[in-house]
VOSENU-140383 format. One record per residue (C-alpha): residue number from 1; x, y, z. Coordinates in steps of 0.001 Angstrom, whole numbers. Layout:
resi, X, Y, Z
NUM, X, Y, Z
...
***
This chain:
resi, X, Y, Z
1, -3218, 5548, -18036
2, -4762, 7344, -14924
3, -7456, 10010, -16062
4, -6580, 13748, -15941
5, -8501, 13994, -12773
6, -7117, 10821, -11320
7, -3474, 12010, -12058
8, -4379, 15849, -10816
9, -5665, 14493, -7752
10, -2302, 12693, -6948
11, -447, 15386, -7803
12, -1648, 17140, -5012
13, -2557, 14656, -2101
14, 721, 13501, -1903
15, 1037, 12904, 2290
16, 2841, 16134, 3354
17, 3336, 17542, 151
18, 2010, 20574, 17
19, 1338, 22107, -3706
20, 627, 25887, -3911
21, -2889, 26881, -4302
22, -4831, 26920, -6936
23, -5853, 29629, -9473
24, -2276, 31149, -9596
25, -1526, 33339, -12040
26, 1372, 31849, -14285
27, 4816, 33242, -13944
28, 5094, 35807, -11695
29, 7473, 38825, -12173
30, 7941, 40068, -8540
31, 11692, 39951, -8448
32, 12897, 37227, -5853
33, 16313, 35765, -5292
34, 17337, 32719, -7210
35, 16151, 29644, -6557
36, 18706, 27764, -4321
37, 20193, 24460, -6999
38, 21041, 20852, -5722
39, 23341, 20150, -6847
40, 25154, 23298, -7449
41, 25561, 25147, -10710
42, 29123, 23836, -12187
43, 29493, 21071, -9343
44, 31182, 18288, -10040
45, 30935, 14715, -8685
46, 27660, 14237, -8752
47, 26014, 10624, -8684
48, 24301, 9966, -12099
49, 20578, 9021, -9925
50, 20751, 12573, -8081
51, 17077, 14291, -7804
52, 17559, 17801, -8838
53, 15865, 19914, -6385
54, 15305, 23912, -6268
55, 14642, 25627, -2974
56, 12724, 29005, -3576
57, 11732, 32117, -1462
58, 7850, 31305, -1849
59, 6167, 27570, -2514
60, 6480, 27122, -5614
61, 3364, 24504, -7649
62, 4028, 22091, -10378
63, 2780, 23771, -13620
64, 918, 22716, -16647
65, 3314, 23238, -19316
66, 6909, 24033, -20407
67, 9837, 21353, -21053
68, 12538, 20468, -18480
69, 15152, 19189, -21203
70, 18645, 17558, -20309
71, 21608, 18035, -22841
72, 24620, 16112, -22979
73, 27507, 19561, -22623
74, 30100, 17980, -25341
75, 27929, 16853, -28055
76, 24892, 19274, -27197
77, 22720, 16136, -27629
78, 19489, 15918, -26275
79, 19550, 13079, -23715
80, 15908, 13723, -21468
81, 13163, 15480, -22029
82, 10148, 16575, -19138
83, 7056, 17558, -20686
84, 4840, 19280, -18466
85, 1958, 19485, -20401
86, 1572, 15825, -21106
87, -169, 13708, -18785
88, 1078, 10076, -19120
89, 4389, 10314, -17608
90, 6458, 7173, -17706
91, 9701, 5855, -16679
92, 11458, 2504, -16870
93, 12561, 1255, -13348
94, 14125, -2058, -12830
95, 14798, -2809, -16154
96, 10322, -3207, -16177
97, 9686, -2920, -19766
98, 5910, -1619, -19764
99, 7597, 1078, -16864
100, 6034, 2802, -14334
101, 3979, 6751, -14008
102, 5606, 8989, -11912
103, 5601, 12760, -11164
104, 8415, 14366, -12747
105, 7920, 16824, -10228
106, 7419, 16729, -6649
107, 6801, 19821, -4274
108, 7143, 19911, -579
109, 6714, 22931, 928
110, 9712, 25640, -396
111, 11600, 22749, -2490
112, 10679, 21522, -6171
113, 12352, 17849, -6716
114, 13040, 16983, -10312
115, 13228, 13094, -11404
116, 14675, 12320, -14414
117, 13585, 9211, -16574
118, 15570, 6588, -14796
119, 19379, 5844, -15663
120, 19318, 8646, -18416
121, 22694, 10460, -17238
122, 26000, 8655, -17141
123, 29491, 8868, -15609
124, 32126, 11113, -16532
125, 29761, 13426, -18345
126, 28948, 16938, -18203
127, 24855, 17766, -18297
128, 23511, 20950, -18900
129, 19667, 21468, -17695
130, 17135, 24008, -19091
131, 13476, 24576, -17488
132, 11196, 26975, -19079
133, 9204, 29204, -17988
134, 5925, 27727, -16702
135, 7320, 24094, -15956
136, 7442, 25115, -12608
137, 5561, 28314, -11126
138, 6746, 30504, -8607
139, 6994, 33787, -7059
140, 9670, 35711, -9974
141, 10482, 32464, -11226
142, 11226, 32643, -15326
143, 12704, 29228, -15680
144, 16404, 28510, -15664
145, 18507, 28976, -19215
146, 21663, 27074, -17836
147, 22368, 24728, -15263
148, 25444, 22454, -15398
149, 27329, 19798, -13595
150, 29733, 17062, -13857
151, 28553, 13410, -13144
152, 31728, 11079, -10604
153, 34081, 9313, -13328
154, 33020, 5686, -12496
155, 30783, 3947, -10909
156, 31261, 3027, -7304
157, 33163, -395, -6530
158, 31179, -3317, -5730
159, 34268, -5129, -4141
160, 33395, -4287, -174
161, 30102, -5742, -879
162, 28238, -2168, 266
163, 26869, 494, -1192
164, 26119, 4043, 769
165, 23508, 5671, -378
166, 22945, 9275, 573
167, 20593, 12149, -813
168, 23121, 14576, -91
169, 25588, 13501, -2509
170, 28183, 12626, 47
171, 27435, 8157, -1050
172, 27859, 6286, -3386
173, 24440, 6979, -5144
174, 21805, 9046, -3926
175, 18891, 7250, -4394
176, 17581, 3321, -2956
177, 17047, 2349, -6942
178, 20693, 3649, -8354
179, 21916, 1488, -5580
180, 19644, -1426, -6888
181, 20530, -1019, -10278
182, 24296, -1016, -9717
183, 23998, -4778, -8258
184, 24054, -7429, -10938
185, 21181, -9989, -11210
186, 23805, -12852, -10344
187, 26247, -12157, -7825
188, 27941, -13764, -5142
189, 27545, -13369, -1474
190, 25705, -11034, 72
191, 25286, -7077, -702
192, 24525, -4802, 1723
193, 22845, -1110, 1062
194, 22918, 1499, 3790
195, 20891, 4017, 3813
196, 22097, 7694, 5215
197, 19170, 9712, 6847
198, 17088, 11162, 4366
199, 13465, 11500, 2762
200, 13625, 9386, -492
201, 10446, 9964, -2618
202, 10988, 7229, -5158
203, 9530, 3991, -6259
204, 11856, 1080, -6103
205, 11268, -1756, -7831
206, 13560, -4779, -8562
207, 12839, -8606, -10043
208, 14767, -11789, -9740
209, 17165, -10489, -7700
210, 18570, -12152, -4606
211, 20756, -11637, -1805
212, 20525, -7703, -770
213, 20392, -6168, 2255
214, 18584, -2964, 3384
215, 19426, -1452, 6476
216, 18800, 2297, 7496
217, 21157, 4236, 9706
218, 18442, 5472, 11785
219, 14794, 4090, 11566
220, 13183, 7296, 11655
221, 15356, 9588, 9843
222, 15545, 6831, 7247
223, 12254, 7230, 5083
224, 11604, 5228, 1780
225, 7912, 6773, 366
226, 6234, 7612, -2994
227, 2244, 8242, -3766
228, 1802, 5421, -5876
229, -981, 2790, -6009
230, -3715, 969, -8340
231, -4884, 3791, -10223
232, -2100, 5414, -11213
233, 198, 2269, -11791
234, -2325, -768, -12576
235, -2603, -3309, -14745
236, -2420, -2478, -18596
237, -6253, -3178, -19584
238, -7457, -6639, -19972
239, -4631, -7833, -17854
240, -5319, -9580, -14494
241, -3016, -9211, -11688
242, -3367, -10902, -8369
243, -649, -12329, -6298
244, 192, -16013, -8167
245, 3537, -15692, -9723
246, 2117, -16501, -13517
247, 598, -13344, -13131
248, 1280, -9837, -14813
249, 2979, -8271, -11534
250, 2019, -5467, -9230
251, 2904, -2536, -10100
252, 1501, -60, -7079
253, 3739, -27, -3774
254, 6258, 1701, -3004
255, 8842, -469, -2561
256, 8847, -3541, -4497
257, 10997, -6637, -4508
258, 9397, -9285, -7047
259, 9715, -12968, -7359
260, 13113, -11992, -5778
261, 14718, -13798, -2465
262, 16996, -13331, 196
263, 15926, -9748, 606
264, 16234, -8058, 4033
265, 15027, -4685, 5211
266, 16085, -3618, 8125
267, 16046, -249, 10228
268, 13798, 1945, 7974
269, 10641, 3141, 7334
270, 8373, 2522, 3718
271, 5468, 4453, 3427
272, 3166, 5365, 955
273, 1866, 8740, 791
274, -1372, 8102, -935
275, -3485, 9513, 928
276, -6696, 7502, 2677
277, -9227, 6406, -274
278, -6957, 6996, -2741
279, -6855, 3065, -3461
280, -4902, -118, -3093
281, -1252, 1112, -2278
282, 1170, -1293, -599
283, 4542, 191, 1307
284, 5997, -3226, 1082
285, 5663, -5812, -1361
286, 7531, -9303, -1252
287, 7460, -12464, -3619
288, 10247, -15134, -3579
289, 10456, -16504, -794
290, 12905, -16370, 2009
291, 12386, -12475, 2774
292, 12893, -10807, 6375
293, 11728, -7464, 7363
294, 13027, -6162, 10975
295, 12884, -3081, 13078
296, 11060, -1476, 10308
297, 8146, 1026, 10183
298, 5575, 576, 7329
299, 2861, 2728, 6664
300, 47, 3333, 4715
301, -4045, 2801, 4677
302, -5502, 10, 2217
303, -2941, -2559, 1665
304, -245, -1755, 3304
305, 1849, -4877, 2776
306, 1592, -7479, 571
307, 3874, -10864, 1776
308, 3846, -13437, -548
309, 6048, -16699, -347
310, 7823, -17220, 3196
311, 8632, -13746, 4960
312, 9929, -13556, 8225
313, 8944, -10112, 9961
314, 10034, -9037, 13558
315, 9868, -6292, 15942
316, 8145, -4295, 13224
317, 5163, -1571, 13163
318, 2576, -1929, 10520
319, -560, 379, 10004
320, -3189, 693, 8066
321, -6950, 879, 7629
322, -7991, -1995, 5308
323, -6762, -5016, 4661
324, -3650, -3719, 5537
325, -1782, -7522, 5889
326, -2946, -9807, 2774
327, -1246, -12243, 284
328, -721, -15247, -67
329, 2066, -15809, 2072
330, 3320, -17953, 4485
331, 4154, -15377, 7107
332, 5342, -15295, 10496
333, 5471, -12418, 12920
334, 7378, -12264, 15966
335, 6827, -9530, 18537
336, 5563, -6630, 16096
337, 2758, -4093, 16053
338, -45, -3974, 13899
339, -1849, -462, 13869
340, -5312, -406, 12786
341, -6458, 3027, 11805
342, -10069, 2276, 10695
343, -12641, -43, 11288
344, -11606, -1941, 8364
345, -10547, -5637, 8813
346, -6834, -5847, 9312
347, -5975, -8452, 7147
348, -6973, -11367, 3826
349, -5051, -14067, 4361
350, -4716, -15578, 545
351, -3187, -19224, 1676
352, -3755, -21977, 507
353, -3163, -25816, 1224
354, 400, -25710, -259
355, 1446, -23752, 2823
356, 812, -22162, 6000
357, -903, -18247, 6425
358, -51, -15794, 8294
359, 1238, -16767, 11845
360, 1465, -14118, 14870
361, 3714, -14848, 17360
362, 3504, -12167, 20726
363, 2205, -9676, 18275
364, 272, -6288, 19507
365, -3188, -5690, 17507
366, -3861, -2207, 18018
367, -7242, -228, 17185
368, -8296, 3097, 16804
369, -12121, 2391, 16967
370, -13378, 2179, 20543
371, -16946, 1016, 19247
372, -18449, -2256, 20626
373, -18256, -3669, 17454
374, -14705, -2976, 16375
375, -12459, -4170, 13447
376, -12611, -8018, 12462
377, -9181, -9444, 12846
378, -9569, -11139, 9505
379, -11680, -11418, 7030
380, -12632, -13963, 4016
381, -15058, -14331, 1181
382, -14940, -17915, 856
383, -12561, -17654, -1965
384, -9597, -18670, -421
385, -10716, -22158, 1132
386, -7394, -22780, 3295
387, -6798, -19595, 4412
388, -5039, -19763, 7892
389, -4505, -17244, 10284
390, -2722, -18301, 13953
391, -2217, -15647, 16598
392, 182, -16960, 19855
393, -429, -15175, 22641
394, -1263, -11880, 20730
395, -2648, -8563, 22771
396, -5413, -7121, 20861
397, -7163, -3825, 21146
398, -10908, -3256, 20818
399, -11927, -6111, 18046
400, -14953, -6776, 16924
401, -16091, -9948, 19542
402, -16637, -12484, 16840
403, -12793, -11457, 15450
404, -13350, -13370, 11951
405, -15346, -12347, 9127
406, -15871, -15915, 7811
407, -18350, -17714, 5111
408, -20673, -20265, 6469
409, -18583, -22550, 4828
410, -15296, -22675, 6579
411, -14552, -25999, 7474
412, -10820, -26434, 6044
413, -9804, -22593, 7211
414, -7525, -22518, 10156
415, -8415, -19688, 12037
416, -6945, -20052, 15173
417, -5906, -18292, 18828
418, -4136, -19541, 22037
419, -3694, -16808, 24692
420, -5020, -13758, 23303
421, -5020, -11139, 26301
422, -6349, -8019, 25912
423, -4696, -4512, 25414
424, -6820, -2602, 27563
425, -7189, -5043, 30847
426, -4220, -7437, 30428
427, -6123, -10066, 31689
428, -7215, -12638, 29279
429, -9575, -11564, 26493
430, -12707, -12715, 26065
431, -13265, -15169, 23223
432, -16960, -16317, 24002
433, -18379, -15101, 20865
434, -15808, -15929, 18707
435, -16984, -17040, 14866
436, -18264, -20690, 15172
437, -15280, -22093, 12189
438, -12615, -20426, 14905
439, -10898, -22635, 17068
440, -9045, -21547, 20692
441, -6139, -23923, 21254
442, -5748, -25922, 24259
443, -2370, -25439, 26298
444, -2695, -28869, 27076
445, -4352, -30517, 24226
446, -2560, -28854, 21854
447, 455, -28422, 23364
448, 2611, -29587, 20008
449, 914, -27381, 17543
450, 1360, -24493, 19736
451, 4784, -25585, 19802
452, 5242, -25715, 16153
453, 3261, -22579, 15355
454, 5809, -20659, 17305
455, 8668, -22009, 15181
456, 9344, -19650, 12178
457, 10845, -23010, 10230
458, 7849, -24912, 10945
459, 5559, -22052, 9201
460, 8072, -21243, 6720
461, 8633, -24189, 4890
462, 11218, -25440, 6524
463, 13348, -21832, 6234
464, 15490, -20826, 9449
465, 15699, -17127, 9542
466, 18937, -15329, 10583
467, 18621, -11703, 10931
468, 22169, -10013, 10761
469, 23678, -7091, 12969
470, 22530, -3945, 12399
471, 25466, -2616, 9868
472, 27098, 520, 10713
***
């Protein structure tokens, strides 16, 4: 469980989030309009994953006690309970047993977003919400007594082989993990689920799943985020976690698809909003092999993504400001951007001899440091013996000369350029001081490994990648 200052810290660093400020003085008792409800008091219709949200007059802060509680309308039951005043906050997502933190509350500047514990309201039911004073603090805000709505009678159809999701209400769920969850484990053909415009704080997480596609109506509008990361959603104690699949898994991006294949995202950006030194905290974690990522934006600082078993990633921005590109892959990038924001190495290439690294095909290596020594491309302790990193006629910003931070002992790593050019110039860059274990291929010499290097099967085990239309 994170510590108290840990878990206050994340409360309020979340990127763009913007908490009221400190030493406020409880509930207020200026008088103020209502708070504007999504969804509406009495609506009807409304997806069982829905965020409830509250729009006040004034920015409202998360408080520090005081029970959000959720009550079935026919039997009066008591179905979910928010308790403000207790720090380790958990929620089952996936079907994850040992679940996940999360803020039961998010603010963002004149909204407060309310998550439930995951899949606690069902269809055809009416819910009545209470929040009590205190459980969320604002300007003439004394909690709400009664709140009601009606959840859709059934779930949506599976038959078209689509789900819409939409924040607004106007899909078939509202949020990227009630789609996820509506999709069996074992299921024929191909699902698609697109994404309406929309800012969906949430962590998604599935396992052993296969076979889904995720494409966003507009890669800009579409935004897939949450704050999370090692210390608020590590390992239990004593339990190791690294990136081999007889591992305990990770448990810290933001989007998650684990020891699952056949996953494509597509047209969207991932992003996680903790903030810089806040930790290890992927976007964009893959396991299973067979993965594609395309036209997406990811985003974060340490760790951004995490590729493990083949993934096939195109015409796609990445940033970050340390080790932003690790795992064990194999990986191959076609014609993408990778933004370094730091001085920090870009990537830790975890490969070993059972398969290739991470390959870079016309890739764009972008840094913010302008210093003469500059960000390594790549770095490695020695741990990881057959590491390989290729880059094909890659542009690269202002690296650090020697480009790989490699052991003295490096003899089996394949660390490896042909036709770097450089960013600034466009002429050729200039590889004289490249590590000593690096090798430059030949055009001539090494005319077939180039060759091979720039096909995604020969890198991928033997996997062709097809990347589908952009879905409408």
């Amino acid at each position: 469980m994170p510590s108290k200052e840990t878990r206050s810290l994340l409360y309020s660093s979340v990127a763009a989030v913007l908490l009221f400020a400190a030493g406020a003085r409880g509930v207020y008792t200026t008088p103020q309009a209502a708070p504007g409800r999504f969804p509406a008091d009495e609506a009807s219709n409304v997806s069982p994953d829905t965020h409830l949200t509250l729009t006040f007059g004034t920015p409202p802060r998360v408080g520090t006690a005081g029970q959000i509680r959720v009550y079935d309308a026919a039997t009066r039951a008591v179905i979910d309970t928010l308790d403000l005043g207790v720090e380790d906050q958990r929620t089952v997502i996936g079907g994850f047993a040992e679940g996940f933190h999360f803020y039961p509350i998010l603010v963002r500047g004149m909204t407060a977003t309310v998550a439930l514990h995951h899949n606690v309201l069902g269809y055809g039911r009416d819910y009545e919400i209470q929040i009590d004073p205190g459980a969320i603090v604002a300007d003439g805000f004394n909690g709400i007594p009664r709140w009601r709505f009606r959840t859709r009678a059934t779930a949506p159809s599976l038959a078209s082989r689509r789900l819409v999701v939409a924040a607004d209400g106007t899909g078939d769920v509202a949020t990227i993990q009630g789609a996820v969850d509506l999709i069996p484990a074992l299921h024929d053909n191909r699902i698609t689920v697109f994404i309406k415009p929309g800012r969906y704080e949430e962590i998604v997480y599935f396992r052993n799943r296969r076979d889904i596609t995720f494409v966003g109506e507009d890669r800009e509008r579409v935004v897939v985020g949450y704050a999370n990361n090692e210390r608020f959603n590590g390992p239990p104690p004593g339990v190791a976690t690294n990136e081999r699949p007889d591992t305990f898994p990770y448990r810290r991006a933001a989007f998650m698809a684990d020891r699952s294949t056949g996953i494509q995202i597509r047209n969207l950006t991932i992003e996680n909003f903790t903030p810089a030194g806040g930790g290890q905290a992927e976007a964009l974690l893959l396991s299973g092999g067979r993965n594609l990522v395309s036209r997406a934006t990811l985003l974060s600082h340490q760790d951004t993504v995490q590729f493990n078993d083949s993934v096939y990633v195109e015409d796609t921005l990445i940033a970050g400001d340390t080790d932003f590109l690790w795992g064990r892959g194999p990986a191959f990038f076609r014609n993408c951007t990778l933004r370094q924001q730091s001085s920090g190495p870009f990537m830790w290439v975890r490969s070993t001899s059972a398969s290739h690294g991470f390959v870079f095909d016309g890739c764009r290596f972008e840094t913010a440091s302008q210093g003469a020594a500059g960000p390594y491309l790549a770095r490695n302790t020695g741990a990881y013996p057959d590491s390989e990193v290729v880059l094909i006629a890659c542009a690269l910003g202002a690296i650090n000369p020697v480009a790989w931070m490699l052991p003295a002992e490096a003899a089996r790593m394949r660390y490896w350029e042909f036709a770097s050019t450089s960013i600034a110039t466009g002429a050729a860059a200039d590889v004289g001081q490249r590590h000593a274990a690096s090798r430059q291929l030949d055009a001539v010499r090494d005319a077939l490994t180039i060759a091979n290097y720039r096909n995604p099967a020969y890198v991928l085990d033997g996997w062709t990648p097809a990347v589908d239309s952009i879905e409408r």
